[in-house]
PyMOL CGO cylinders between C-alpha atoms (Angstrom):
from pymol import cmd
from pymol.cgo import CYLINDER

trace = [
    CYLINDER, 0.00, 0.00, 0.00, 2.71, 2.18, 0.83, 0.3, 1, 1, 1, 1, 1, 1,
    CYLINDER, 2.71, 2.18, 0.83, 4.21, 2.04, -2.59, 0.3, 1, 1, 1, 1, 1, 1,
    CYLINDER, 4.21, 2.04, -2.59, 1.16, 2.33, -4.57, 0.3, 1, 1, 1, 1, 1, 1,
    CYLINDER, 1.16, 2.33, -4.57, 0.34, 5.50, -2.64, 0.3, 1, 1, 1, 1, 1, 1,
    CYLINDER, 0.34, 5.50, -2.64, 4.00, 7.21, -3.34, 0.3, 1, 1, 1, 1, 1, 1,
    CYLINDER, 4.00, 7.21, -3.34, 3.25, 6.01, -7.31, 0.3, 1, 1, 1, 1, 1, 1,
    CYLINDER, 3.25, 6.01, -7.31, -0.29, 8.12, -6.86, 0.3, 1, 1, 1, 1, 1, 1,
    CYLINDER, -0.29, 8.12, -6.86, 1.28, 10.61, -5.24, 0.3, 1, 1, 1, 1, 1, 1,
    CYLINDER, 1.28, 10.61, -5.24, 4.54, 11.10, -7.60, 0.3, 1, 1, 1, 1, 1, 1,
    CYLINDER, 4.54, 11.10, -7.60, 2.26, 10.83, -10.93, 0.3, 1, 1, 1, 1, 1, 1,
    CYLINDER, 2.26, 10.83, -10.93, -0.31, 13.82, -9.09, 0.3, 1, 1, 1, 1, 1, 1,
    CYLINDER, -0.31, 13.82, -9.09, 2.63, 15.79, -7.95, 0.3, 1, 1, 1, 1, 1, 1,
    CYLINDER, 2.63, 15.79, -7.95, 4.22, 16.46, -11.14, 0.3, 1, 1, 1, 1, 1, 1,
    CYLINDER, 4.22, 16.46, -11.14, 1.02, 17.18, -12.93, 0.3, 1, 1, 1, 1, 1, 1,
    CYLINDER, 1.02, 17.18, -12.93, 0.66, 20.29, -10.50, 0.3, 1, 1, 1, 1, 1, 1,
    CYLINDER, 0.66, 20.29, -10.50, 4.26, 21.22, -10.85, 0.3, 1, 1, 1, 1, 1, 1,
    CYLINDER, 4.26, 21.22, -10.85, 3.75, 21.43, -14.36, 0.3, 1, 1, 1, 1, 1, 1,
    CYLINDER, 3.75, 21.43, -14.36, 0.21, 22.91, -14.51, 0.3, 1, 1, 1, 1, 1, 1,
    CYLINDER, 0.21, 22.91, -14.51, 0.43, 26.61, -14.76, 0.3, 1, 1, 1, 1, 1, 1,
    CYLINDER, 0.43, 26.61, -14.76, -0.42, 28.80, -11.93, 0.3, 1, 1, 1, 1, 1, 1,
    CYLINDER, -0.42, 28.80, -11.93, -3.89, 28.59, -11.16, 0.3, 1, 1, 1, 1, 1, 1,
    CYLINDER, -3.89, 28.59, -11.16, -4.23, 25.32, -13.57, 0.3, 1, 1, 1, 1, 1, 1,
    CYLINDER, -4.23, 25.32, -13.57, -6.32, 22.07, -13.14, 0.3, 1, 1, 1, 1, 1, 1,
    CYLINDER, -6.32, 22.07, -13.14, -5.25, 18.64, -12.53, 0.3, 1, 1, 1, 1, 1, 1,
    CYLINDER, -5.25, 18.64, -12.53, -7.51, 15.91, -13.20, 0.3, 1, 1, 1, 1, 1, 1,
    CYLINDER, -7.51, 15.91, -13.20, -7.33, 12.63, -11.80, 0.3, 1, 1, 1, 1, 1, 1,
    CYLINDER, -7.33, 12.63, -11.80, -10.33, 9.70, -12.20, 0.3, 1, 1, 1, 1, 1, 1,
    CYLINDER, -10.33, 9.70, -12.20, -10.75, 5.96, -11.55, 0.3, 1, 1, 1, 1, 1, 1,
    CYLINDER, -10.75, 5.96, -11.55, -11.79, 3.90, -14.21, 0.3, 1, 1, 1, 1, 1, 1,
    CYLINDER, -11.79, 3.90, -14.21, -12.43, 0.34, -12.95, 0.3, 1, 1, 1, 1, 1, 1,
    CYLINDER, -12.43, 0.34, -12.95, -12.84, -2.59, -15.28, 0.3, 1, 1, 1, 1, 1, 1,
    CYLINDER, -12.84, -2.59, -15.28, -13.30, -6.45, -14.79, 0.3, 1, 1, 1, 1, 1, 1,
    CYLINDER, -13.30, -6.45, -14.79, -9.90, -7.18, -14.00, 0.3, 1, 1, 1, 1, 1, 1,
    CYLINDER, -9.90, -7.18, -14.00, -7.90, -3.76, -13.62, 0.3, 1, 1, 1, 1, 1, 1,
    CYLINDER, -7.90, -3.76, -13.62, -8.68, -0.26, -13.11, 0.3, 1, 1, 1, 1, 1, 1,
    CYLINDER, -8.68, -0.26, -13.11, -6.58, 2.63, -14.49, 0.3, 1, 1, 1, 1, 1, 1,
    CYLINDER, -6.58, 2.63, -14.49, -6.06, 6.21, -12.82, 0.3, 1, 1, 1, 1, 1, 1,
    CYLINDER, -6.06, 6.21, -12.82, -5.05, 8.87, -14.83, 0.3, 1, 1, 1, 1, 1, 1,
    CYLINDER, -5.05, 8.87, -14.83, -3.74, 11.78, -14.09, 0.3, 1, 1, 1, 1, 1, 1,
    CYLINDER, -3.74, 11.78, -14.09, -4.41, 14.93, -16.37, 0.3, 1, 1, 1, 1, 1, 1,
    CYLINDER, -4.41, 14.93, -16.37, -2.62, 18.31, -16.67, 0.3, 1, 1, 1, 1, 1, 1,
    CYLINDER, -2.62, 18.31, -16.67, -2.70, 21.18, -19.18, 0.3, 1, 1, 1, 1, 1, 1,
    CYLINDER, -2.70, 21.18, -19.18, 1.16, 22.31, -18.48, 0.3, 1, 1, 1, 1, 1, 1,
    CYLINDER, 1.16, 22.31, -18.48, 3.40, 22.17, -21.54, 0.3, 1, 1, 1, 1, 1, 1,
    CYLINDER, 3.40, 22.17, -21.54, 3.91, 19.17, -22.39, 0.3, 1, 1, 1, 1, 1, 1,
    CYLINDER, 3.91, 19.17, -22.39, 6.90, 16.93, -22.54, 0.3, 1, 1, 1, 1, 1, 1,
    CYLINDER, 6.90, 16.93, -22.54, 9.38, 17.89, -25.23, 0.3, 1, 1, 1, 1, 1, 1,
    CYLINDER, 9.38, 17.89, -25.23, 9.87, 15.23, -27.93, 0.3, 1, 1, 1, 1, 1, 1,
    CYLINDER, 9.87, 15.23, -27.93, 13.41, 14.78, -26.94, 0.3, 1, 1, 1, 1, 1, 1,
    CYLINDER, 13.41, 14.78, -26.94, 12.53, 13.72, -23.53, 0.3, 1, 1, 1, 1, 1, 1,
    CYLINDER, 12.53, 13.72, -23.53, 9.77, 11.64, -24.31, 0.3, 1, 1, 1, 1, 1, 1,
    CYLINDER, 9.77, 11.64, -24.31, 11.84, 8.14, -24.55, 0.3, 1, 1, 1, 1, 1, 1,
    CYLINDER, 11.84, 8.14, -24.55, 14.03, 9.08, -21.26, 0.3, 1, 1, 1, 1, 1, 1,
    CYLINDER, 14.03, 9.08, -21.26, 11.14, 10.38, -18.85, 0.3, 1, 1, 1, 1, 1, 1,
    CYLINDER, 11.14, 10.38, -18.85, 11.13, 6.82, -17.02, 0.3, 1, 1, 1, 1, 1, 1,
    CYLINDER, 11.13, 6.82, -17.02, 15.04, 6.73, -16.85, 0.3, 1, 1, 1, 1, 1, 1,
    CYLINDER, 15.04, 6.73, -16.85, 15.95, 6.70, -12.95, 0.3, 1, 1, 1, 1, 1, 1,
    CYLINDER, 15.95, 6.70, -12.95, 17.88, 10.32, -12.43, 0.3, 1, 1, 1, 1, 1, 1,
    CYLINDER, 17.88, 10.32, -12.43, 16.60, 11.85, -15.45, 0.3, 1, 1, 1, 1, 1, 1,
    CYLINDER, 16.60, 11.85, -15.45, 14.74, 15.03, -15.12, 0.3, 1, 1, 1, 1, 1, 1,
    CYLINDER, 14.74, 15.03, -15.12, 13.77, 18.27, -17.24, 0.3, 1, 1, 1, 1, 1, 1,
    CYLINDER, 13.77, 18.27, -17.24, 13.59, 22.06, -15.77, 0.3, 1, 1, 1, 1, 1, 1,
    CYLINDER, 13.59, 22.06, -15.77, 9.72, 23.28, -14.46, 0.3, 1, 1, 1, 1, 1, 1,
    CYLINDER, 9.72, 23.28, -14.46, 8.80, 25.69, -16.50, 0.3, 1, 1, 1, 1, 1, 1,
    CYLINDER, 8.80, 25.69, -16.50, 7.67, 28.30, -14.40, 0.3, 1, 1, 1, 1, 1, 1,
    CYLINDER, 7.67, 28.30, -14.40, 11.84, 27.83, -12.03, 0.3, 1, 1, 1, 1, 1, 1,
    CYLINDER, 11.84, 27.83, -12.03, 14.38, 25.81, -14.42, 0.3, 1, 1, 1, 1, 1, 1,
    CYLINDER, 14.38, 25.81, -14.42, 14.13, 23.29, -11.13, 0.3, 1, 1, 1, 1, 1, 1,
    CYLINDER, 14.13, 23.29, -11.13, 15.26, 20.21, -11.45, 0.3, 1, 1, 1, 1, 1, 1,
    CYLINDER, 15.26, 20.21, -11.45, 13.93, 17.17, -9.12, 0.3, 1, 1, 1, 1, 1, 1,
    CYLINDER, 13.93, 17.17, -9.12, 15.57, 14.04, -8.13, 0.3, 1, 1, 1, 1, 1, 1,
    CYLINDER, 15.57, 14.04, -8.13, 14.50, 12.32, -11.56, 0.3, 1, 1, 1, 1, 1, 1,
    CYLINDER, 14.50, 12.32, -11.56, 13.47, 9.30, -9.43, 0.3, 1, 1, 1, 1, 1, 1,
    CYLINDER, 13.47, 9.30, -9.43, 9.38, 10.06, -9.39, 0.3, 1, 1, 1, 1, 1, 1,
    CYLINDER, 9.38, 10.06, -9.39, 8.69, 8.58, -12.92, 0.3, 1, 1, 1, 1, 1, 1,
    CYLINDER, 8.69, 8.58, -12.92, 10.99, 5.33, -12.05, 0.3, 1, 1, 1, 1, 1, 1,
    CYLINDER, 10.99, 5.33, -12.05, 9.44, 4.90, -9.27, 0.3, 1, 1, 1, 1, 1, 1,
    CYLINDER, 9.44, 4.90, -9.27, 6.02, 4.80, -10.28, 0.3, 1, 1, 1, 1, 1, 1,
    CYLINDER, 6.02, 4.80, -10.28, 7.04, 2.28, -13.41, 0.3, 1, 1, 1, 1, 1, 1,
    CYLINDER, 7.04, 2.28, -13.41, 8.97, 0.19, -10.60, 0.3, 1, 1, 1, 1, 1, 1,
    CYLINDER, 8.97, 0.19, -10.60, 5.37, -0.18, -8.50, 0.3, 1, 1, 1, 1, 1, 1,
    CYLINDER, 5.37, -0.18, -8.50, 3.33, -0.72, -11.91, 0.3, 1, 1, 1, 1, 1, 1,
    CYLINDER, 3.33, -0.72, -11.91, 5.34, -3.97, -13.20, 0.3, 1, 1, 1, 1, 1, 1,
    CYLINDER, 5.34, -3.97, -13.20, 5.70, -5.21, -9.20, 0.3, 1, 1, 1, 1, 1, 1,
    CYLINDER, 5.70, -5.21, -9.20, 2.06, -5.20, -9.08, 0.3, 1, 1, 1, 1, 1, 1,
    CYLINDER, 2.06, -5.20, -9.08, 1.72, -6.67, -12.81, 0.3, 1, 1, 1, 1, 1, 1,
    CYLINDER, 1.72, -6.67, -12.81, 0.43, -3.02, -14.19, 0.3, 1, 1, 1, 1, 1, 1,
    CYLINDER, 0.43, -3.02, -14.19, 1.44, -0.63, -16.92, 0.3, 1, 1, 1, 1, 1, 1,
    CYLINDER, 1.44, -0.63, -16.92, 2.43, 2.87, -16.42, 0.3, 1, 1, 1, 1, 1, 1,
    CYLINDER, 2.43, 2.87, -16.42, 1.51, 5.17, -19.62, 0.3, 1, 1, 1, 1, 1, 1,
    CYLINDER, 1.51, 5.17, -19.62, 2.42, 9.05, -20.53, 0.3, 1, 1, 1, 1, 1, 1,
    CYLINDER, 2.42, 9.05, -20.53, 1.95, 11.16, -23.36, 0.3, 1, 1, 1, 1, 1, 1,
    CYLINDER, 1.95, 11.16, -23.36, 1.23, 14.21, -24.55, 0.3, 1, 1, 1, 1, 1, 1,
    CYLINDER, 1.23, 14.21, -24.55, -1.97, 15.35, -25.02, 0.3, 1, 1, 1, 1, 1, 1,
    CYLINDER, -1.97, 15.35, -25.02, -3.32, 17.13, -28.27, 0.3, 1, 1, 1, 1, 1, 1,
    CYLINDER, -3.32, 17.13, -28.27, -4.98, 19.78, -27.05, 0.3, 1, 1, 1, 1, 1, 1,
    CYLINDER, -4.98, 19.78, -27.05, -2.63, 20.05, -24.77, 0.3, 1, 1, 1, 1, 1, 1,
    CYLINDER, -2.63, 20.05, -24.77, -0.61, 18.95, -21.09, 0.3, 1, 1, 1, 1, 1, 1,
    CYLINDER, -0.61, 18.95, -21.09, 0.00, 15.50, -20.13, 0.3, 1, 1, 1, 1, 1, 1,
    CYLINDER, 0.00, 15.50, -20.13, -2.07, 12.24, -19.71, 0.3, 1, 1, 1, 1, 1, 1,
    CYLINDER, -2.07, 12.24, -19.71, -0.30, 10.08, -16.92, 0.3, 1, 1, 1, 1, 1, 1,
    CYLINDER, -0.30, 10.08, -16.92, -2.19, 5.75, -17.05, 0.3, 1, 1, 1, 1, 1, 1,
    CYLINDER, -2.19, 5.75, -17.05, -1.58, 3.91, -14.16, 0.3, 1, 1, 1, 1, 1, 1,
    CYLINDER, -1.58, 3.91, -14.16, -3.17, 0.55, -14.77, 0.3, 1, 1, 1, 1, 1, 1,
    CYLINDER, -3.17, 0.55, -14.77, -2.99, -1.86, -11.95, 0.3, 1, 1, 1, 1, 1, 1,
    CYLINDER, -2.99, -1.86, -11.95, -5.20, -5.63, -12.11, 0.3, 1, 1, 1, 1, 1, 1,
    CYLINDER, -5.20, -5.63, -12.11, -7.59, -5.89, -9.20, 0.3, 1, 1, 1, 1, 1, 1,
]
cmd.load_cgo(trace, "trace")
């Protein structure tokens, strides 16, 4: 339990850090038979195509747009580390209209 709620909490915590000031983060449960899936939506910027093949990579990290921060670059790892324990998938892309969509799917 303790690991699945540091995944949740990782994958919510860097929508907000990348949602703009005042911005929305969306986050909603879809069960199924045999898995659910929670997915986390922002409307920040976006991960740049360059990045997009490393964001899982333990250590690797890209600046927040609104300070240049870095973070520890272990958030993303993490969460993919808890997904294939538990026998899930962890999914993120860019959205077209904009942000990220973050899939956590887990089997019940």
């Amino acid at each position: 339990p303790f690991l699945l709620h540091q995944a949740l909490a990782n994958l919510v915590q860097n929508a907000i850090e990348w949602s703009p000031r005042g911005g929305t983060v969306w986050v909603t449960v879809t069960p199924d038979r045999d898995r659910v899936t929670v997915a986390v939506t922002d409307r920040g910027p976006g991960i740049p195509d360059y990045a997009l093949g490393r964001i899982f990579e333990r250590f690797y990290s890209l600046g927040r747009p609104d300070t240049g921060k870095k973070s520890t670059g272990l958030g993303l790892n993490l969460v993919r580390e808890v997904a294939k324990s538990h026998g899930g998938t962890i999914r993120v892309a860019n959205r077209p209209e904009g942000g990220v969509l973050a899939e956590l799917t887990l089997p019940i």
